[in-house]
N, C-alpha and C positions, 0 to 999 in steps of 0.2 A: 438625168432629170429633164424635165419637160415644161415650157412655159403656161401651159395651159392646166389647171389642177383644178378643172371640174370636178375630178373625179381625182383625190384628193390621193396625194403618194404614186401619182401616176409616173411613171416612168421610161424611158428606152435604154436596150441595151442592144447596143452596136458592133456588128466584128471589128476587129483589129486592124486585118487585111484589107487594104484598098479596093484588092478587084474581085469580094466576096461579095453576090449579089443575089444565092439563093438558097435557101437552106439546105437544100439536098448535097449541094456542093461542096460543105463543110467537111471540115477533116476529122478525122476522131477526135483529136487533141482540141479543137474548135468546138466540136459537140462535149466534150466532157468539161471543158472551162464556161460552154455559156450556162449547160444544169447545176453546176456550181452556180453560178451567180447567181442563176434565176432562183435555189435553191435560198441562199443566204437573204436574199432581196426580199421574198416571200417574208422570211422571217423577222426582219428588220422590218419590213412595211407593218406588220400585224401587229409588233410589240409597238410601234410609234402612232399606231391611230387603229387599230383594235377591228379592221377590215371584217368581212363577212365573208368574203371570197373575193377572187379573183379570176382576171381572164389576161390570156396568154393569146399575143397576136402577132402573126408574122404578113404582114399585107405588101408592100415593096410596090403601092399602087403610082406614088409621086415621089417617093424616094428608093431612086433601084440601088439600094446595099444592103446587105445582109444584114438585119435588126429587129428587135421584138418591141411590141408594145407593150408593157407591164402594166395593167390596169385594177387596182383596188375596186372592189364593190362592196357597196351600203345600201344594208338591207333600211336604215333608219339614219336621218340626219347627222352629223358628226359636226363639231365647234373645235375649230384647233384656232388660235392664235384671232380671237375675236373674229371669225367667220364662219357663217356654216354653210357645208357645203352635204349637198342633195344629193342622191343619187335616182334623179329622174326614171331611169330606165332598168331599176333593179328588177332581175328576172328573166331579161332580155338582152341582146345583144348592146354593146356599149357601141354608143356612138355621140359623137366627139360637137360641143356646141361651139363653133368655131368662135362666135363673139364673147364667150365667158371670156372675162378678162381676170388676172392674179398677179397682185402687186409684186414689185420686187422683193420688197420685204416680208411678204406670204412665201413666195417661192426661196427665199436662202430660209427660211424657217423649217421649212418642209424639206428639203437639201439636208440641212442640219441636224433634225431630228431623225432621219432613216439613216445618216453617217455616222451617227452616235448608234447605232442601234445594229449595226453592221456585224 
């Protein structure tokens, strides 16, 4: 999970491997454990806040390791836990408002509700 929940169930998932730093480089067994997650994650995300799609990113611009950006998209407004949260740029590519801020108590919410849903 990720401190920033603009964009509401946002998520990363990270290799295991310390000195994995490109996707190509993955091993089978690293490629078939991350479609797993990504696969279960999807589905966890969409039963705990009801997504519209999603986008799947591997960028490795400021962090060189091997890791996806898991990003929920909202076609319309979503209210989880007394907050709602927009999805500015539905349509188009997601891009990240660095000063959104989300309390702690937003984020172990949002933790908790895609764990339960797992």
């Amino acid at each position: 999970m990720f401190f920033n929940q603009e964009y509401l169930g946002r998520c990363i998932v990270s290799c295991k491997r310390e000195d994995a730093t490109d996707l190509t480089d993955a091993t089978l067994e690293e490629r078939e454990e991350l479609f797993l997650i990504l696969t279960q994650l999807k589905r966890a995300i969409k039963k705990s806040f009801d997504n519209d799609w999603i986008n799947y990113s591997f960028l490795g611009n400021s962090y060189r390791h091997l890791h996806c950006h898991v990003v929920p998209r909202y076609q319309s407004p979503r209210e989880f836990e007394g907050m709602t949260f927009v999805d500015k740029r539905w349509g188009r590519n997601w891009l990240l408002n660095e000063s959104f801020e989300t309390s702690a108590k937003i984020l172990e919410a949002v933790r908790k509700k895609i764990q339960k849903n797992l």
